[in-house]
Z-matrix of the N, CA and C atoms (Angstrom, degrees):
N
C 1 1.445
C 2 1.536 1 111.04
N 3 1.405 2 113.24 1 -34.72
C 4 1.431 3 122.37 2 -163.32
C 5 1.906 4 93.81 3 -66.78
N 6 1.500 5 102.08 4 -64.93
C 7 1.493 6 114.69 5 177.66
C 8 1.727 7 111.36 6 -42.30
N 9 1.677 8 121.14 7 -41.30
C 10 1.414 9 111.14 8 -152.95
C 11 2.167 10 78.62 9 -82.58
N 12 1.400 11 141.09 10 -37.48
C 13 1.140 12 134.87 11 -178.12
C 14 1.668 13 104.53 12 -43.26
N 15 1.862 14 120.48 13 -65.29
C 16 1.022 15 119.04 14 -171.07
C 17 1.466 16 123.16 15 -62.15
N 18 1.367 17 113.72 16 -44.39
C 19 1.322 18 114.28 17 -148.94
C 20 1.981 19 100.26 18 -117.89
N 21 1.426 20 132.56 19 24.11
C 22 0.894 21 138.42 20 -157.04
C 23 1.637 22 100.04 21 -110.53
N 24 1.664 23 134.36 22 165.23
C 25 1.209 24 107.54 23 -167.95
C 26 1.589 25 108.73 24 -74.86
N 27 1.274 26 129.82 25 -28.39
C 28 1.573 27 114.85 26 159.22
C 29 1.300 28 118.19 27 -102.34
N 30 1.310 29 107.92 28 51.43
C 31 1.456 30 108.23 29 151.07
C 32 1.362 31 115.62 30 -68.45
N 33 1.656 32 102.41 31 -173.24
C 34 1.944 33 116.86 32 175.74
C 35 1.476 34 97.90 33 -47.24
N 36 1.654 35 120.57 34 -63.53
C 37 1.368 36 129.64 35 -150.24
C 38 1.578 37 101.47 36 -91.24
N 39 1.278 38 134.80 37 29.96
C 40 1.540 39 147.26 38 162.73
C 41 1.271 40 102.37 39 -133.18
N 42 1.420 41 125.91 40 -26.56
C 43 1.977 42 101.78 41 168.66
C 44 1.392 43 81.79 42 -114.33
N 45 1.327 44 147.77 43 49.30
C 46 1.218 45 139.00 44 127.02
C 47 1.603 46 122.50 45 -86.98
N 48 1.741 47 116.09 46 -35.32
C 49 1.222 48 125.42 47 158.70
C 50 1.369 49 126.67 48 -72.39
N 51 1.596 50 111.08 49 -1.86
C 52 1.983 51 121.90 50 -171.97
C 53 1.238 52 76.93 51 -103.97
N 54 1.316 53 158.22 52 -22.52
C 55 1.178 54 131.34 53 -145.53
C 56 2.104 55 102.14 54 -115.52
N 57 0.993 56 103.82 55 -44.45
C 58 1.651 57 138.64 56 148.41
C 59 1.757 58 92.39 57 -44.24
N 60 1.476 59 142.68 58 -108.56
C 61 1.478 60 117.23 59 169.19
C 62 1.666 61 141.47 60 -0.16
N 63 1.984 62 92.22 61 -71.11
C 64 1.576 63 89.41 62 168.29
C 65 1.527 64 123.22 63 -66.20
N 66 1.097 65 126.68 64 -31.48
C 67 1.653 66 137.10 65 167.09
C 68 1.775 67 103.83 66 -43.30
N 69 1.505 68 106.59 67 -59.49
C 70 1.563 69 85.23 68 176.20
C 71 1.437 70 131.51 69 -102.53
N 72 1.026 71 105.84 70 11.30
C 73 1.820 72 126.77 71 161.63
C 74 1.288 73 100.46 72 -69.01
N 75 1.770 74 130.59 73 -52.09
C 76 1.686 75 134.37 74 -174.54
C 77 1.449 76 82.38 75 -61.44
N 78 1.270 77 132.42 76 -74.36
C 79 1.496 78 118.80 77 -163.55
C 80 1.666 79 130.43 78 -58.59
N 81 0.963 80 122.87 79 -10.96
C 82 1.293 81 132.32 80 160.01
C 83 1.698 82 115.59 81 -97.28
N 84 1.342 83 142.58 82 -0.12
C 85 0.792 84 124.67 83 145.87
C 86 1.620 85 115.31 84 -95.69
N 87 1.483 86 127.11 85 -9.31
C 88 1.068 87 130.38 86 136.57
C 89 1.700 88 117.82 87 -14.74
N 90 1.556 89 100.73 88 -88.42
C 91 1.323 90 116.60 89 168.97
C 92 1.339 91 124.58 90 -6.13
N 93 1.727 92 92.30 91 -67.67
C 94 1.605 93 129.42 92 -160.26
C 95 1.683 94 94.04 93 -58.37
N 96 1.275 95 106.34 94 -54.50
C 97 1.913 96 105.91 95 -173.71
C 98 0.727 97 113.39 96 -70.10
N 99 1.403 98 124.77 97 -17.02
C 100 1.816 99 111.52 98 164.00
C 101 1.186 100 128.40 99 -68.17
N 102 1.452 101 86.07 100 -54.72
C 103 1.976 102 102.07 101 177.15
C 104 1.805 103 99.39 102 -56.98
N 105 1.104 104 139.58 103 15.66
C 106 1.719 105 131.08 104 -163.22
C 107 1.487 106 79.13 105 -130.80
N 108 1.316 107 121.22 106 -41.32
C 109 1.702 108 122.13 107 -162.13
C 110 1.882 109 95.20 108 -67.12
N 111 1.613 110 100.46 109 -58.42
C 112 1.641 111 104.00 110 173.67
C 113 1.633 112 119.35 111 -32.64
N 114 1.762 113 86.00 112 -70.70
C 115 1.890 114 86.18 113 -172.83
C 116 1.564 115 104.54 114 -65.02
N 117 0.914 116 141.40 115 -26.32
C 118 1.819 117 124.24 116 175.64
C 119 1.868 118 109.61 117 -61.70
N 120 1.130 119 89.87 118 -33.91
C 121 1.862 120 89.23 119 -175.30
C 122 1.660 121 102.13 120 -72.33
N 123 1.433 122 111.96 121 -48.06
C 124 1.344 123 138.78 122 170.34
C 125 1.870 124 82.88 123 -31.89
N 126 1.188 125 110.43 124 -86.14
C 127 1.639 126 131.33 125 -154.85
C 128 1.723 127 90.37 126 -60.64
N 129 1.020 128 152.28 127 -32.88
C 130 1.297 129 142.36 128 -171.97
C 131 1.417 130 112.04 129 -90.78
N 132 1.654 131 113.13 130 -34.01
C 133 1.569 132 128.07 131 -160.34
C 134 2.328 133 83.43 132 -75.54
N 135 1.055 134 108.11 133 -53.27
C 136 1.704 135 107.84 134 166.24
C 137 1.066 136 137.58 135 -27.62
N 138 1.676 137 108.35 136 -36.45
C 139 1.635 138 118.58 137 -161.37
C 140 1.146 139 116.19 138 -140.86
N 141 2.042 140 106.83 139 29.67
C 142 1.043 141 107.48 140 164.13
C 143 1.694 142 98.01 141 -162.43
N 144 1.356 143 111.08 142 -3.24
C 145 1.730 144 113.45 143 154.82
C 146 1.350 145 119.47 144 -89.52
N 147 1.040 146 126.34 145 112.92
C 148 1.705 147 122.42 146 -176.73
C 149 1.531 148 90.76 147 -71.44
N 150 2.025 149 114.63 148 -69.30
C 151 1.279 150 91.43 149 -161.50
C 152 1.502 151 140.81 150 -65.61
N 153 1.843 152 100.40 151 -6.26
C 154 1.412 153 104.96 152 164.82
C 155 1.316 154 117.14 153 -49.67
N 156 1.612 155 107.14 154 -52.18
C 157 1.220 156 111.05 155 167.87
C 158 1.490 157 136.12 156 -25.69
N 159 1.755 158 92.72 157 -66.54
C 160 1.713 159 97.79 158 179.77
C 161 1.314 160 124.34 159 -68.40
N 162 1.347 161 117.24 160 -11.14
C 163 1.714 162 136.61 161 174.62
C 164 1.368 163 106.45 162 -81.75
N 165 1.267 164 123.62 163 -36.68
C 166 1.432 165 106.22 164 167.67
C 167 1.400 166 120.22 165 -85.32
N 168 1.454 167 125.43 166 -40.84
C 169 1.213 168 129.36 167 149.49
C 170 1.820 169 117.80 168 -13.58
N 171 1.369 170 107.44 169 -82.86
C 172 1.496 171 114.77 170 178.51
C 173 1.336 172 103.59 171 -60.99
N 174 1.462 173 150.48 172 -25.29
C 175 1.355 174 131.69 173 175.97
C 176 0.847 175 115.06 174 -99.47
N 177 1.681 176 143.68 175 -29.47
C 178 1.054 177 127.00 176 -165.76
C 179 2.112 178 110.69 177 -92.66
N 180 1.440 179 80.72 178 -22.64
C 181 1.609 180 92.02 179 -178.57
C 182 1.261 181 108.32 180 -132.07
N 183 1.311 182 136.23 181 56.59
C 184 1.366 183 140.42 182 -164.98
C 185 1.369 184 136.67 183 -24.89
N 186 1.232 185 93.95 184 61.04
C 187 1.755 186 107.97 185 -169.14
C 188 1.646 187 101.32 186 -82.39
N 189 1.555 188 94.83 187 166.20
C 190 1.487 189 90.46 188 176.35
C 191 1.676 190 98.13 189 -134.61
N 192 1.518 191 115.67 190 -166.77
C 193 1.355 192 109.83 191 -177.05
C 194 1.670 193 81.94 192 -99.64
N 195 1.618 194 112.01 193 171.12
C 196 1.473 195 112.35 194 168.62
C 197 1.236 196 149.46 195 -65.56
N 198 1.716 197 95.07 196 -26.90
C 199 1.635 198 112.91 197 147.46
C 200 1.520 199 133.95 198 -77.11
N 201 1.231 200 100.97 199 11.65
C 202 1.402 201 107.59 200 -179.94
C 203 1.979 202 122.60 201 -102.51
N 204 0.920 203 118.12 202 113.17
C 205 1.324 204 112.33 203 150.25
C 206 1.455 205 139.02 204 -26.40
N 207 1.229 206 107.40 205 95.40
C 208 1.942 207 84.74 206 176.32
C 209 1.406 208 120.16 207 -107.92
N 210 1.533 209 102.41 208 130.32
C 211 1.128 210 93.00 209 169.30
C 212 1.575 211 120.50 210 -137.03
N 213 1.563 212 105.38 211 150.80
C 214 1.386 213 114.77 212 -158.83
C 215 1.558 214 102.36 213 -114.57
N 216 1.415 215 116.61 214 135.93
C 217 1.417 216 134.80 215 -175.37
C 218 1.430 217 112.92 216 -90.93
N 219 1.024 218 124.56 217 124.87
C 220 1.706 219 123.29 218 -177.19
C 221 1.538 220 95.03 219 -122.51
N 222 1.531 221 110.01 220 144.82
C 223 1.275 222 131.89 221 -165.33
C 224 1.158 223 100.07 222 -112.92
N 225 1.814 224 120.57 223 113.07
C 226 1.084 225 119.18 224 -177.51
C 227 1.616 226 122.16 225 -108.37
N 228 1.476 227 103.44 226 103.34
C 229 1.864 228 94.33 227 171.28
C 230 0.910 229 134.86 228 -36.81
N 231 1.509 230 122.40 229 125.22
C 232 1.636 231 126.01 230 171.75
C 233 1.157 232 96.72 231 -80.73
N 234 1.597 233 118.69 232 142.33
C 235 1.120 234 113.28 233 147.79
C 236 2.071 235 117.87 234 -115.82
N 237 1.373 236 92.38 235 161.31
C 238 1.743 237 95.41 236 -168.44
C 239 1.770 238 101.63 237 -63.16
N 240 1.300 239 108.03 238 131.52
C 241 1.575 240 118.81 239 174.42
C 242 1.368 241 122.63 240 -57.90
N 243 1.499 242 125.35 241 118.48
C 244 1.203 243 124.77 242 -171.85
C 245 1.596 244 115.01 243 -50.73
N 246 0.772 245 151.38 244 154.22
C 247 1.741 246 158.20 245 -179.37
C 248 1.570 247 82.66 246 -117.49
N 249 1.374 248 92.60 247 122.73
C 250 1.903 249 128.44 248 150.46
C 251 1.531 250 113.83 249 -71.47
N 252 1.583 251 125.47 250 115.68
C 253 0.963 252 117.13 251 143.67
C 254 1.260 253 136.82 252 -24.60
N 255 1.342 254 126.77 253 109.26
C 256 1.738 255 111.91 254 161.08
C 257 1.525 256 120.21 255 -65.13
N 258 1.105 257 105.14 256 144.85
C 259 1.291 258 118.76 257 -178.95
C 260 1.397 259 116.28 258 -82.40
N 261 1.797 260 118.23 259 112.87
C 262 1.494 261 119.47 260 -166.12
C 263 1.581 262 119.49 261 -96.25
């Protein structure tokens, strides 16, 4: 009897593992409503911020307006100068 309480599918150690499940199922749909709370602000901050707009526009895809100049900066590695043997 003792064994069919513990080890049975609703035993201690089967609504100890259902309970352990729902615990991290609540925390991942946790997660989930945030990440839904983000992209809606995400999805609203789009279609009613222009200059969000144009800030992601120019950074993420480097557009420019048509009167504008663009110009792009390239970072050039130094490298350390070889040293010449002296001649002995």
């Amino acid at each position: 009897m003792i064994l069919q309480l513990l080890f049975e599918k609703n035993g201690l150690l089967g609504q100890y593992r259902l309970y352990n499940q729902i615990q991290n199922l609540e925390q991942e749909i946790d997660s989930l409503k945030m990440e839904l709370q983000k992209q809606q602000e995400e999805n609203q901050r789009l279609k009613t911020d222009s200059f969000y707009l144009e800030y992601l526009v120019r950074t993420k895809y480097g557009m420019s307006k048509a009167d504008e100049l663009p110009i792009q900066f390239i970072e050039i590695k130094k490298e350390k100068p070889v040293s010449i043997p002296a001649h002995q």
